[in-house]
N, C-alpha and C positions, 0 to 999 in steps of 0.2 A: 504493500500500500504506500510507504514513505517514496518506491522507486516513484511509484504514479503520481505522488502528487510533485514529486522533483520533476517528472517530465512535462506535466501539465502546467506549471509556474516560469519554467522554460519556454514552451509553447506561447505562454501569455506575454511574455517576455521581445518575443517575436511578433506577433499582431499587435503589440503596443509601438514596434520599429515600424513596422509595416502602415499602421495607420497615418504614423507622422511623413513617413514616404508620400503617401498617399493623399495626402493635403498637401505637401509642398506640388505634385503632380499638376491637381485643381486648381493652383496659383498660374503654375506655367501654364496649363492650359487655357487659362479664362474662364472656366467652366461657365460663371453668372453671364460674362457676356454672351459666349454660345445660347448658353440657357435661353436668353432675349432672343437673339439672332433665330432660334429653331420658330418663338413666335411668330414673329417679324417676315418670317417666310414661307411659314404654312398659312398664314393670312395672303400674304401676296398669291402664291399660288390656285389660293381658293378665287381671289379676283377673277371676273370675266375680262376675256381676253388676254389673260397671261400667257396662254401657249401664241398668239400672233405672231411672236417673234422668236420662233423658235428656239435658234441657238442660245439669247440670252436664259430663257425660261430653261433652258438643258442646265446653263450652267449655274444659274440658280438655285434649280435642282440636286445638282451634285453637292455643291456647298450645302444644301441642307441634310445632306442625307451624312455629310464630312461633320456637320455643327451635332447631329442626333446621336451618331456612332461614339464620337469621343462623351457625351455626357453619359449616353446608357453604356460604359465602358467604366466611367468612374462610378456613378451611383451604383453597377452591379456588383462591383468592388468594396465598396462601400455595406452594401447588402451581406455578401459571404462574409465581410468583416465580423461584423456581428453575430452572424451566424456563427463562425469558429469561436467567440468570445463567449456564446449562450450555450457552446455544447463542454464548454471548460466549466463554465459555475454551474452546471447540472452534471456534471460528472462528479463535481466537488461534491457533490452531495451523497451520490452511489458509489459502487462497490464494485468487486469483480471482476468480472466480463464487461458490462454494461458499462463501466467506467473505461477501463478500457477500449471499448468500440468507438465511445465518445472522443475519449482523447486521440485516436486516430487519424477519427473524421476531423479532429481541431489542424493536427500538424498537418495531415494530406491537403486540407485549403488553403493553411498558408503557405506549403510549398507550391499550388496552383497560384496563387496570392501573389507568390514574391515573381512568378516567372512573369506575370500580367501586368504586374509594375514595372517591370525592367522594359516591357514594350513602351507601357506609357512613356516613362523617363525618358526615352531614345526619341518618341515623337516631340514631346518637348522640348527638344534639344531643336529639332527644324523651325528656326525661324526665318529661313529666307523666306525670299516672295515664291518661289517655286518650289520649294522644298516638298509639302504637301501633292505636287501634280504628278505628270508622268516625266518619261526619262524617253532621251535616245542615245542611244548607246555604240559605239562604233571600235570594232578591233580590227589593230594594223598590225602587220608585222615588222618587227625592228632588223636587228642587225642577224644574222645567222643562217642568210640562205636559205634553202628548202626548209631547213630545222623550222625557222622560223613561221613556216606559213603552215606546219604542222602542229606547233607551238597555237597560233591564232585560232587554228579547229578545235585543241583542245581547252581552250579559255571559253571560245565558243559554246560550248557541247557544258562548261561546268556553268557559265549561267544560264542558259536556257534551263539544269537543273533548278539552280538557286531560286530562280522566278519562280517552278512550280511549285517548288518548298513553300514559296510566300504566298501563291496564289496567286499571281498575277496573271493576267496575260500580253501574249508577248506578239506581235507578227514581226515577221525576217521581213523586210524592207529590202537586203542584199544580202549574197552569201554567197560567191562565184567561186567554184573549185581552180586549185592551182592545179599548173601543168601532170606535175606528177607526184603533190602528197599536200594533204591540207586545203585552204583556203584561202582567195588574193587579200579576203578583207571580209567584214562580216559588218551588218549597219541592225539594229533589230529597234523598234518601238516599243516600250515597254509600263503597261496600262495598269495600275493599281496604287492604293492606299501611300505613302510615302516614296512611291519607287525613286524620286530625284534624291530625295531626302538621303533615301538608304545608300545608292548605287553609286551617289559623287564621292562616294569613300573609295571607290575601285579606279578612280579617275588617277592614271599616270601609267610608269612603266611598272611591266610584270617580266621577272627573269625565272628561267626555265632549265635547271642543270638535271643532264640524266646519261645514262650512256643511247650513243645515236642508232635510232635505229635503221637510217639509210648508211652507215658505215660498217662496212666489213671487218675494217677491224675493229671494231666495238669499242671505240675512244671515248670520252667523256666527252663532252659538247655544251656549251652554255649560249644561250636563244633568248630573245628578249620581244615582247611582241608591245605594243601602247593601247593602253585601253580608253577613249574619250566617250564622256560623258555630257549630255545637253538637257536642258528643260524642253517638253514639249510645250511651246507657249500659248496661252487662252488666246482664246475668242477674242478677246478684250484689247489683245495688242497686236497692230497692225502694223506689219513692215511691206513697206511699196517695193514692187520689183519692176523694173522698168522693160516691155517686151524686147527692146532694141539690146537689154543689159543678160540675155541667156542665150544658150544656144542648146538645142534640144537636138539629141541622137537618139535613133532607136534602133536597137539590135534582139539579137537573136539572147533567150534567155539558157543560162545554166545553174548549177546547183553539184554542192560540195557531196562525193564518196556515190556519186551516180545512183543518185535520189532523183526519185520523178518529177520534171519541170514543165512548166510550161513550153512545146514546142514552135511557140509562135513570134514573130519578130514584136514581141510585148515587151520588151526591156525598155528602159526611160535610164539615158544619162542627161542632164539638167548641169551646162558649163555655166558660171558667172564669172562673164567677161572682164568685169572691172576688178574683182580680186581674185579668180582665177580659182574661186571653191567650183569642186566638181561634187555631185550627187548622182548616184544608181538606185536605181530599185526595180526589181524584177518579181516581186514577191504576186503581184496582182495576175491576174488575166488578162487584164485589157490597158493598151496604153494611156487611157486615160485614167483611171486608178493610181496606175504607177507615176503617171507625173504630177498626179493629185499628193502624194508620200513623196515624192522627190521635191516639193515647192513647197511643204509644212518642212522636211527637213533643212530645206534650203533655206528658211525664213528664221529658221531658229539660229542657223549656224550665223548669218549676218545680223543676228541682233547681239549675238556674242562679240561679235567682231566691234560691233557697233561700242559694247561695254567698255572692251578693252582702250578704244583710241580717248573714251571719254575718262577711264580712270589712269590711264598713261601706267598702268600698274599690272601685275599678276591679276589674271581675272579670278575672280573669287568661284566664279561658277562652277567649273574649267578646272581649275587647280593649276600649279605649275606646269608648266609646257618646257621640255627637254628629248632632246636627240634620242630615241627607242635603242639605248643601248647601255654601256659600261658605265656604272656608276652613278645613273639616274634611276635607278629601280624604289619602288614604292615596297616589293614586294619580291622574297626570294620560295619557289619550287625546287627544293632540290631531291631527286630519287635518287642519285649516287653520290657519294658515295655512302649518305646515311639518307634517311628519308626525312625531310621536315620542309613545312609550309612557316615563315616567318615574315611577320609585317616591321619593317625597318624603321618604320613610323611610332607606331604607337607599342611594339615590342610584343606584341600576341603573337603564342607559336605553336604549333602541334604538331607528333612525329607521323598523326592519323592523313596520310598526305591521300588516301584513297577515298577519303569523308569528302575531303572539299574537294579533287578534281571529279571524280566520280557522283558525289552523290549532290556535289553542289552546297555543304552545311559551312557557309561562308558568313553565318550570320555571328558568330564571336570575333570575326576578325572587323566586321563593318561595326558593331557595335561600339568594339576594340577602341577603331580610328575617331567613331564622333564623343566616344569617354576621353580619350587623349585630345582632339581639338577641340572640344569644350572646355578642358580643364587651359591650353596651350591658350584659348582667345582669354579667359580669367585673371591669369598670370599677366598677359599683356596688359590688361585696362589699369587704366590707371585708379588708387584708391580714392576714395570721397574727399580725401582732406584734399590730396593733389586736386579735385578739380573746383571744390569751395576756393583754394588757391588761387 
């Protein structure tokens, strides 16, 4: 009996950390403001003539259904709180079995508890303006030859896992097979809850040590590929593309490891003559599809461009931009001569190197990167006296 009530006072110990979590959470989030904001928008939408204008009333929409998810996320948290704290002072009171069942069901919610906070805490951390939307995502191959465009398949192949760990969904925008192993480049869209938020932590270069498999003599080989990262940008903001300022080709489409493609001259590359960005997408049926996804990708990458000349600085968006090779790695793969996956940045490492290319569980290293640049922007700001100063 003395063990259960030491385990139960421990347990309580835990939902009293947990709850304080848990409020700091509702601060970051706004919670009362969403609260309003859910009114404010199930009114508007009950108005006649709010579907008129479609796109506005879609994106309306999504915000409301982004402002209802985060409240019933912390109030349902808030509920099982309780819950675990009412099944401890009623255990307190039994014996046995029955006491023990309770305090089971106490620790097993706060371990469900603590994992659902950790999500929170991570969204709260997104306060850019896009953080919250979608992502476009684009992998190149850096320095290393063929190595390398088999390198850019296999980063490929582990987030298309990661996405469906998260739930996302994803469509391939581009993904053209290399001559003779891998992929020239991979571009993909990628549509859910945080995905900019989450995915601008995989933004830079990725290096790839293993023994080679196009080499006969089986030598060690190190391969670097760059992973860019963009916001798909709202409705709301409008970047002009001038018809005289692109030049549109269309060819024949393909597809990485001789997967079934579209046989028809349906591919969209999309040149912007003034700065020289090129866009592919082959993923559609029809050429207008595809240069429909080549001119949302196009508009995003020229509003990035647009950021950069106006902050004369590192784009925040973006992350550093560096040469796809020696010494700019975000990130080391290494399978020979030991196995381990290690983030150079924020110090997260695992020797489980077949979790994260295989099965895609990339979410301690993303989470990794925004605990170390939340804590890295902290340390920069300067404290209250400096700015009373």
């Amino acid at each position: 009996m003395a063990a259960a009530t030491e385990s139960a006072a421990a347990i309580m110990i835990d939902l009293d950390e947990l709850g304080s979590r848990l409020g700091e959470v509702e601060s970051y989030l706004r919670l009362e403001e969403k609260r309003s904001r859910v009114g404010e928008l199930e009114q508007m939408s009950a108005a006649p003539g709010f579907w008129d204008d479609g796109d506005r009333a879609r994106s309306l929409m999504e915000e409301l259904a982004r402002c209802r998810d985060d409240v019933q996320l912390v109030e349902g948290a808030h509920g099982r709180l309780a819950d675990a704290r009412a099944a401890l002072e009623l255990a307190d009171e039994m014996e046995g079995e029955e006491a023990a069942e309770l305090i089971a069901e106490a620790a097993a919610t706060a371990t469900a508890l603590a994992r659902d906070i950790d999500e929170m805490e991570l969204s709260s951390w997104f306060t850019g303006e896009f953080d919250h939307g979608d992502a476009i995502v684009t992998i190149k191959p850096g320095q290393g030859g063929l190595e390398a465009q088999d390198w850019t398949f296999m980063l490929f192949k582990m987030y298309m896992k990661y996405c469906a760990r998260r739930g996302w969904k994803v469509t391939i925008n581009d993904c053209p097979a290399a001559e003779v192993i891998g992929i020239d480049r991979a571009t993909i869209t990628v549509q859910g809850k945080d995905a900019f938020g989450m995915l601008r932590a995989e933004a830079g270069v990725h290096r790839l040590v293993r023994i080679s498999p196009t080499d006969d003599k089986k030598r060690r080989q190190t391969t670097f590929a760059g992973v860019e990262v963009i916001p798909v940008l709202p409705d709301d903001i409008d970047i002009e593309i001038a018809a005289d300022d692109i030049r549109v080709d269309v060819y024949h489409a393909s597809g990485p490891g001789g997967q079934g493609v579209n046989t028809t001259d349906s591919a969209v590359r999309i040149t912007h003559l003034p700065t020289g960005i090129v866009v592919t997408c082959q993923n559609e049926r029809s050429q207008i599809q595809n240069k429909a996804a080549c001119m949302q990708i196009l508009k995003a990458r020229l509003y990035e461009l647009e950021l950069e000349k106006r902050e004369e600085a590192l784009d925040e968006i973006r992350g550093p931009k560096h040469a796809i090779g020696f010494g700019n790695q975000i990130r080391s793969y290494v399978l020979y001569p030991y196995q381990m996956v290690k983030d150079l940045r924020s110090g997260v490492e695992t020797g489980n190197v077949e979790a994260v290319l295989d099965d895609g569980d990339l979410d301690p290293f993303v989470v990794g990167y925004h605990r170390w640049a939340t804590g890295k922007a902290e340390a920069a700001a300067p404290a209250s006296d400096d700015i009373d100063a």
